[in-house]
Every structure is written in structure tokens, then in C-alpha cells.
C-alpha positions in Angstrom: 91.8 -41.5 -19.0 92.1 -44.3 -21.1 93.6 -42.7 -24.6 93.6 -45.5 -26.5 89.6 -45.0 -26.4 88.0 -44.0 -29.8 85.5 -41.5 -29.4 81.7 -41.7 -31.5 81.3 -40.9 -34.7 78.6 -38.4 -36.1 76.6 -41.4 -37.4 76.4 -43.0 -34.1 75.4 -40.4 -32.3 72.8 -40.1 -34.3 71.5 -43.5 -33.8 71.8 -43.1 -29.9 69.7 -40.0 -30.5 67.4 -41.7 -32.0 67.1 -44.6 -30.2 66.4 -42.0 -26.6 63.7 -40.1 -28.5 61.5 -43.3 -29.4 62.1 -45.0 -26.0 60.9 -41.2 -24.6 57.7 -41.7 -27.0 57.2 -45.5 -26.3 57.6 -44.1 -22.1 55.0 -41.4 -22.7 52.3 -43.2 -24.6 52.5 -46.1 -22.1 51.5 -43.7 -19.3 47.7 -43.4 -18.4 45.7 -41.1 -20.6 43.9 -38.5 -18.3 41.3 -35.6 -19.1 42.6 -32.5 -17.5 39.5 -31.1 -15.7 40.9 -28.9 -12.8 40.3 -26.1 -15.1 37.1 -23.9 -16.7 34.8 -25.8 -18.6 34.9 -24.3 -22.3 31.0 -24.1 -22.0 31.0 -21.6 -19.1 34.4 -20.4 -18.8 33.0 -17.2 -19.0 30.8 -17.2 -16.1 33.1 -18.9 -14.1 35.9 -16.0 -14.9 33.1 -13.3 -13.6 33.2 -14.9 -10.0 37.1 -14.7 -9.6 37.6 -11.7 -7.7 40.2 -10.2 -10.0 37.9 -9.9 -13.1 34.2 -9.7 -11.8 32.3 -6.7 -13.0 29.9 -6.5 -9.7 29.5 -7.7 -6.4 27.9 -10.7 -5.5 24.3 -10.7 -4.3 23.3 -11.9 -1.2 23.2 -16.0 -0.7 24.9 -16.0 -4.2 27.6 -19.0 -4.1 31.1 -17.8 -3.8 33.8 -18.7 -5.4 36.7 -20.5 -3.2 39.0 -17.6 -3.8 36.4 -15.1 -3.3 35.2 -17.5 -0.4 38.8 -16.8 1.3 39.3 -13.5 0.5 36.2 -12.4 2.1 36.8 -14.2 5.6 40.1 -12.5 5.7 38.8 -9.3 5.1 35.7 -9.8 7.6 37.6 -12.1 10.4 37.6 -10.5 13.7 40.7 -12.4 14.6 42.5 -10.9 11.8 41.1 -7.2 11.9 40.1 -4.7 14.6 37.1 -3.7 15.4 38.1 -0.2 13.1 39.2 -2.1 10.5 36.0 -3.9 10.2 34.6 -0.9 10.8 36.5 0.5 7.4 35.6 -2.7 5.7 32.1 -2.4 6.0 32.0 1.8 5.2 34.1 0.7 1.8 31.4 -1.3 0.8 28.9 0.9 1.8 30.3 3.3 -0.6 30.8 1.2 -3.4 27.1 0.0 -3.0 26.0 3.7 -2.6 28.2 4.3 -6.4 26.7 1.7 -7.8 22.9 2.6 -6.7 22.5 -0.7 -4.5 21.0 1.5 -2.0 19.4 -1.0 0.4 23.0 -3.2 0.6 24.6 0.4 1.4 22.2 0.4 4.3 23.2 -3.2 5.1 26.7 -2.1 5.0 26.8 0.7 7.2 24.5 -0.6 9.8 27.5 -3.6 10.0 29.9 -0.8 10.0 28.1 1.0 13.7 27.7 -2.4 15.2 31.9 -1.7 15.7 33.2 -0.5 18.5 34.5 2.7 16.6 34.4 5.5 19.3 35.3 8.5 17.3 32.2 10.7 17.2 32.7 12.2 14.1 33.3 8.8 12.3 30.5 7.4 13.3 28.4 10.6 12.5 29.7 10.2 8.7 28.5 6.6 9.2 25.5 7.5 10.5 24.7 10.6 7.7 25.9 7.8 4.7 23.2 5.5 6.2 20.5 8.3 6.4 21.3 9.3 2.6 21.2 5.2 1.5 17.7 5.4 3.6 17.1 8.9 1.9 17.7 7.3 -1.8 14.5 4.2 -1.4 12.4 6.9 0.4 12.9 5.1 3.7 12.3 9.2 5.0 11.5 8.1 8.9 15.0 6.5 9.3 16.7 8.9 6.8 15.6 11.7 9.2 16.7 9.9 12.7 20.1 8.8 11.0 20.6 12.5 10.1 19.7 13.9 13.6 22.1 11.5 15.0 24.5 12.8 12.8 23.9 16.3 14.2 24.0 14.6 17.4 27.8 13.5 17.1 28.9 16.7 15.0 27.2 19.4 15.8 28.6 21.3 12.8 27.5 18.8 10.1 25.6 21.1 7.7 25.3 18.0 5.5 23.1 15.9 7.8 21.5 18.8 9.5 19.9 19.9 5.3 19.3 16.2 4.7 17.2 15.7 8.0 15.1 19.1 7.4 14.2 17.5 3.7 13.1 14.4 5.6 11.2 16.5 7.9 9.3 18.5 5.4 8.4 15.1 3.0 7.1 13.6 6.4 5.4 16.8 7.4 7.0 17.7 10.4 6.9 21.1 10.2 7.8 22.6 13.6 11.4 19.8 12.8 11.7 21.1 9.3 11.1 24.9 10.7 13.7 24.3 13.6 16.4 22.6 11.5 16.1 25.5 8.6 16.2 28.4 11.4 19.7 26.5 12.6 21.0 26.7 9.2 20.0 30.0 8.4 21.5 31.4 11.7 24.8 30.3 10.4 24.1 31.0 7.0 21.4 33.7 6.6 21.2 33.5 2.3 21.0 29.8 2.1 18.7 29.8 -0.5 17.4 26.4 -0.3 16.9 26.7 2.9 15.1 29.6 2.5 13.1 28.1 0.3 12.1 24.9 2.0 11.1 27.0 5.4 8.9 29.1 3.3 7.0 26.1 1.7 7.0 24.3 5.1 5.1 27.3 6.6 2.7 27.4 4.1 1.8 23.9 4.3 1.9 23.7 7.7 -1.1 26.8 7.5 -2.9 24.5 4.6 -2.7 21.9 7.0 -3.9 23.6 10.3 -6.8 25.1 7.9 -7.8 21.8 6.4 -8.0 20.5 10.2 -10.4 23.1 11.2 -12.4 22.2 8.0 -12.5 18.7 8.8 -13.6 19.3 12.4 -16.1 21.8 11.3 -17.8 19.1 9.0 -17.0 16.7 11.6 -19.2 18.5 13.8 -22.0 19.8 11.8 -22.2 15.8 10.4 -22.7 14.7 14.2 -25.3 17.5 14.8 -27.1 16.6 11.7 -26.8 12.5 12.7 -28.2 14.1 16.2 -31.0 16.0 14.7 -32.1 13.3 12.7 -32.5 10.3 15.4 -34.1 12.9 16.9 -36.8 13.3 14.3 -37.1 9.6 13.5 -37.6 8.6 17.6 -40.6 11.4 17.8 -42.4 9.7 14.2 -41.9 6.4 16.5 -40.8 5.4 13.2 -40.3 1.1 13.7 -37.0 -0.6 12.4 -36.5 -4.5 12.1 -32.9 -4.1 13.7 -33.5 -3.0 17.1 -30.1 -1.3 17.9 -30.6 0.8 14.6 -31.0 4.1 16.6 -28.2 3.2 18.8 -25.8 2.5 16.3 -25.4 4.0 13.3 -23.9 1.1 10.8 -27.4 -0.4 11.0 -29.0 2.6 9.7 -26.6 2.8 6.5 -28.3 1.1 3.3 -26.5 -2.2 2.1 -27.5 -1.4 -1.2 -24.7 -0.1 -3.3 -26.5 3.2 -5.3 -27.7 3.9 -1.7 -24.6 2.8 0.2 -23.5 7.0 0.5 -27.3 8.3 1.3 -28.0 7.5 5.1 -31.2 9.2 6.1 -30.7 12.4 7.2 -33.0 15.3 8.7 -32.4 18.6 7.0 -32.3 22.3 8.9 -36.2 22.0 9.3 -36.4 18.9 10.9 -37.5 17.1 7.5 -36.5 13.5 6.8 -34.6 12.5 3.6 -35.0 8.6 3.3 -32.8 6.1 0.7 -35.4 4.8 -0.8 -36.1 1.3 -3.6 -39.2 0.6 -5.5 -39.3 -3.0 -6.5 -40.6 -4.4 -10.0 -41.5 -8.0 -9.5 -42.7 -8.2 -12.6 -39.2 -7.5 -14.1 -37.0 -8.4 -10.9 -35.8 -5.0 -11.0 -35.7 -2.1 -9.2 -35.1 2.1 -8.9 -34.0 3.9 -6.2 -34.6 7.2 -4.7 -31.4 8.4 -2.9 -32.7 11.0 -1.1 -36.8 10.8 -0.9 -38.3 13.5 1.2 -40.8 12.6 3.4 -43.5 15.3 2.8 -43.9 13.7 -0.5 -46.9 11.6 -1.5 -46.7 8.8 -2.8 -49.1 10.0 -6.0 -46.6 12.8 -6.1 -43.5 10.0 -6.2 -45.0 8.1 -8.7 -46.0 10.9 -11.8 -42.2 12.2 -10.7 -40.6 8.5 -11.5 -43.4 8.0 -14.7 -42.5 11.1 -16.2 -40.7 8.9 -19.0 -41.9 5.0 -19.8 -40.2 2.6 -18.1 -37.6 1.2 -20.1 -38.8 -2.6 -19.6 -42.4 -1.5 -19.7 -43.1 -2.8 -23.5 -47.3 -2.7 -22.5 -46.8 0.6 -21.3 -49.0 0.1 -18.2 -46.7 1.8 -16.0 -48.5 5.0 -15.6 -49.7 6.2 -12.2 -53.2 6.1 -12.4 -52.6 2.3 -13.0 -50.2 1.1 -10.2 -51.0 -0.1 -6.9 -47.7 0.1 -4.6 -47.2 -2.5 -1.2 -45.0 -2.9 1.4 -43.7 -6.1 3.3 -43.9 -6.9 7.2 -41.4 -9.0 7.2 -42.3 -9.9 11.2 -45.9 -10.2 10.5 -45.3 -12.3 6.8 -47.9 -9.7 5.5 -48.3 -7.3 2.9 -50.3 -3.9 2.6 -51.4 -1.6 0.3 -50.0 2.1 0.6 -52.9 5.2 0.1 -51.1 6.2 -2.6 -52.8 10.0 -1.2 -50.6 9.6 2.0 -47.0 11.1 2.8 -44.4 9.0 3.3 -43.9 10.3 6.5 -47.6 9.4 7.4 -46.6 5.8 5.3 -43.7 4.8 7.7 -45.4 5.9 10.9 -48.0 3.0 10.2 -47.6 0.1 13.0 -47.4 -2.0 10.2 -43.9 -0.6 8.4 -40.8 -1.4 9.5 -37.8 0.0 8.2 -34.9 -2.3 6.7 -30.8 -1.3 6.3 -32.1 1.8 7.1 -34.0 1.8 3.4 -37.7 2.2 2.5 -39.0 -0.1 0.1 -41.8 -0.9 -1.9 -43.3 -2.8 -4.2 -45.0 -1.5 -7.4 -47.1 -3.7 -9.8 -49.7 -2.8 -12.3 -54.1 -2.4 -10.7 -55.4 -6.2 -11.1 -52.5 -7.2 -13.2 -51.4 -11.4 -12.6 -48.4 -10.4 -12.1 -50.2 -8.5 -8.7 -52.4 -11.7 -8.0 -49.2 -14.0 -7.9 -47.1 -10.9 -6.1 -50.4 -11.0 -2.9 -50.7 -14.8 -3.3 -47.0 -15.4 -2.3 -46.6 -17.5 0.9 -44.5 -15.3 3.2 -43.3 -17.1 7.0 -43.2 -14.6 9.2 -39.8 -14.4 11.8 -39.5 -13.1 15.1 -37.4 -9.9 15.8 -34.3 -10.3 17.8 -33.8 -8.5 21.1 
């Protein structure tokens, strides 16, 4: 070392100091001034800090956009070339049962049906897979699968009192009794004051008996409704009573009215053989009309009118509606004709005419006031008469 060297004095090395710090300032402002924008934008940081996998709150949905992270986490988790089949297998029941916590019944479902597709041969692992699934089916009512995932349950562990309760509940909501019955008489064999049990194979008897005694009811009506249907073309083909559908007699749609307060009163023949007909009475005066829903054919027609005039009719300002002063017609639509009705006659002798068809299964008729205009223009009306098809 050279001694002869002075060394710096305070002052100096002050000036060198701060010489360094303004060529360090003059350095930094003449580098390029850059936004930093790798990280979360201030206006959503929030959202973006609920898809990083260490703070978000819930899973993400289905086709929701992953996060990188979350993106890379997940394939290492789900990669079959990084997991066994088992370890998938685990994967896929952990989920399950964090769905099944959180009430996403339906992805629990998802999850444990990804969990089976594993090659995971224990029997009693895949029976707790199979009972999870049936009480994830269970939960959004999906009872037919509930009750098949239970029963394979069983299946697998014989002695899985869990799946074997949960597949007689399914049983009983779907109403298969002689399953629910079955199932309870296994669980009361090995436990003979389980109460629910109990319980649910007393009220699976009894509506099991409701059931069989509302089938016999509905056969019963079933068949007494055919007889009656039975006795009543029979009445109707030996009045040679005419219809402008052909097949009316044949089938039975074209003898139920169209007309909606008439839709639920076919014509029927009661236990003496008696026809009951749907029946309308037309006002063209008004262009309106009443129905009879169940007319009886041993009626006259004088006797249907004073029933029907009892009180004015509503629209009937004039008050010419009585029966003493109303003539009543039908149409033949095939003939483009009209005719009078003896207002002394039945209706049974009425529709037996050659001239009166039956329409839709309805009688109807036209009632206007004697030598009214209203009749003139009703019987001066051009009609075209049509052919009936074969």
C-alpha cells in the first residue's frame, strides 16, 4: 500500500454520495415507464380472489371458467396418469360429499356416478357409493333410482341396515307394497322393535288394502259403465234411431256431444231401457241457446216446453216465449229441410221420424215464436243439402 496516500475527508464523501444517488435517479427515470398489469384489477379484485382455489367460498358450477390455478389443480387431481383408478375413485366420493353438505344434490349424484365408473372392486366401498348416490337421488325425489341404488347396496353388503330403510321408504312413496312389506319384514327379523319400521309396514298394508279396494271399485264401475254403454246401443238400434255419422254406433267418440255443458252427458239408457238424450234448443232470434243434459225420451215436447217456460226467458223482453205460442223445428241436414215437431209427440216418437237425424250424438231443435218474422226468415233460409259419407 501506498502510505503516502491521503485518505477522503467527511466532506468528500459526501459529495461522492451525492453525486451516485442523482446518477441512480437520472438511471431510473430514463428507463421506460410501464403499467404493471399482471395483477387484479382494483375494479374486480374481489371476484377474481373468489376463483383462486385458496379463498373461494363454493365450488364452481359446471362450464363455469376456471381459473389457471384452479385449471391445474383440478387436472392433477382428476389425471389418470397421475392417480389410480381408487384414487379417482376417492376423488370423486370427496366431492360427492361435499356436494351432499352443501345440498348440491344433483352434482352429488354427478359425483358418485364418476366415482362407480372406477375400477374399485371392494364390495363394501362401492355399496357406500352406491347408498350415498341413492340418498343424493333420495333428496330431489328421484325415488325410482333412490330405491335401485339402495337395493344394490343391499346387494354388495348384505348387512347395510342403512340402504335396506332407505330402499323400503322409496318402496312405500312409489307404492310398491309387497318391496316395502319384504324389506320391513328383513329389518324387523333382525330387529323386532324397530319402530319405524314398524310403523311404515303398518301404513304400507293399509294402503296396499285402500288400493286393492279402490281397484275393485273401479272395475266394478268399469263394468256396470260398459253394460250400461251396451244396453243403450241396444235401445237406440231397436228405435232405428238415424245418425248423420255412420260409425256412431260403432264407436263411441262419435256419440259424445262436442258441446261443452253437454261434453259429460252421452246418451245413456237407464235400468228400464229408457233413453236419456243431451239435448239443445236453439234461439235464432237471439243466437242463443239452452241445453237439456239429460232429456228423457218419454217426455213431450209440450211437457219440455211449460218445464223450460216455467220462468221468462231472460232475453225475452216481449215476453212471447210462452208455450202456447212457440212452434219448435228441426234440421235435415242431408235433405237441406226443415220440419215442424207435434209438439203432442214424445221425443222418442220425434227422433224415430225418417226425417231426424241425430248430430254429435245431440238432439237439437229450433224454437221461435207462432207466425213471428223472425219464424218466416228462420223457414225461408236457403239450406244445400250434403251427402252422408260411407
Amino acid at each position: 500500500m501506498d502510505n503516502n496516500k491521503k485518505g477522503m475527508s467527511d466532506e468528500e464523501r459526501l459529495q461522492l454520495a451525492t453525486k451516485l444517488d442523482n446518477e441512480l435517479d437520472q438511471f431510473i427515470n430514463s428507463l421506460e415507464k410501464r403499467r404493471y398489469t399482471e395483477g387484479w384489477p382494483e375494479d374486480r379484485w374481489e371476484q377474481e380472489m373468489a376463483k383462486h382455489p385458496f379463498f373461494m367460498q363454493k365450488p364452481p358450477e359446471p362450464g363455469e371458467e376456471l381459473s389457471p390455478l384452479m385449471e391445474g389443480l383440478q387436472q392433477l387431481k382428476y389425471d389418470p396418469a397421475e392417480n389410480t383408478a381408487q384414487e379417482l375413485a376417492d376423488a370423486y366420493k370427496d366431492d360427492g360429499k361435499f356436494y351432499m353438505q352443501h345440498k348440491k344434490f344433483r352434482m352429488a349424484v354427478l359425483s358418485y356416478t364418476e366415482a362407480l365408473s372406477f375400477d374399485a372392486t371392494n364390495p363394501e366401498y362401492r355399496a357406500v357409493l352406491y347408498n350415498n348416490r341413492s340418498a343424493a337421488n333420495f333428496f330431489i325425489k328421484n325415488y325410482r333410482s333412490a330405491l335401485l341404488d339402495a337395493q344394490k347396496a343391499v346387494e354388495l353388503k348384505p348387512d347395510y341396515d342403512k340402504a335396506r330403510w332407505r330402499a323400503a321408504q322409496c318402496a312405500s312413496l312409489l307404492n310398491k307394497y309387497e318391496v316395502c312389506v319384504l324389506l320391513c319384514d328383513e329389518i324387523l327379523n333382525k330387529d323386532p322393535k324397530n319402530n319405524q319400521a314398524l310403523e311404515l309396514r303398518k301404513s304400507t298394508l293399509t294402503k296396499r288394502a285402500a288400493k286393492e279396494r279402490d281397484n275393485r271399485k273401479a272395475a266394478q264401475e268399469e263394468r256396470l259403465k260398459q253394460e250400461q254403454l251396451e244396453r243403450t246401443i241396444e235401445q237406440i238400434k231397436q228405435r232405428g234411431v238415424r245418425f248423420e255419422e255412420p260409425d256412431a254406433l260403432t264407436e263411441v267418440k262419435l256419440l259424445k256431444p262436442r258441446l261443452v255443458p253437454l261434453e259429460d252427458f252421452m246418451v245413456k239408457a237407464d235400468s228400464n231401457g229408457v233413453l236419456h238424450w243431451p239435448t239443445v234448443f236453439c234461439y235464432p232470434q237471439f243466437l242463443s241457446t239452452d241445453f237439456q243434459q239429460q232429456l228423457s225420451e218419454e217426455c213431450t215436447m209440450e211437457e219440455v216446453l211449460i218445464n223450460m217456460y216455467e220462468e221468462p226467458l231472460e232475453l225475452d223482453e216481449e215476453g212471447v216465449y210462452v208455450p202456447h205460442n212457440l212452434n219448435v223445428y228441426y234440421e235435415n241436414p242431408l235433405a237441406g229441410s226443415v220440419y215442424k215437431v207435434d209438439v203432442k209427440k214424445t221425443i222418442k216418437d220425434i227422433v224415430r221420424e225418417k226425417t231426424f237425424y241425430v248430430r254429435d250424438g245431440t238432439l237439437a231443435f229450433f224454437v221461435l215464436p207462432k207466425d213471428s218474422s223472425h219464424e218466416m226468415e228462420f223457414l225461408n233460409q236457403k239450406r244445400i243439402p250434403f251427402k252422408k259419407t260411407c
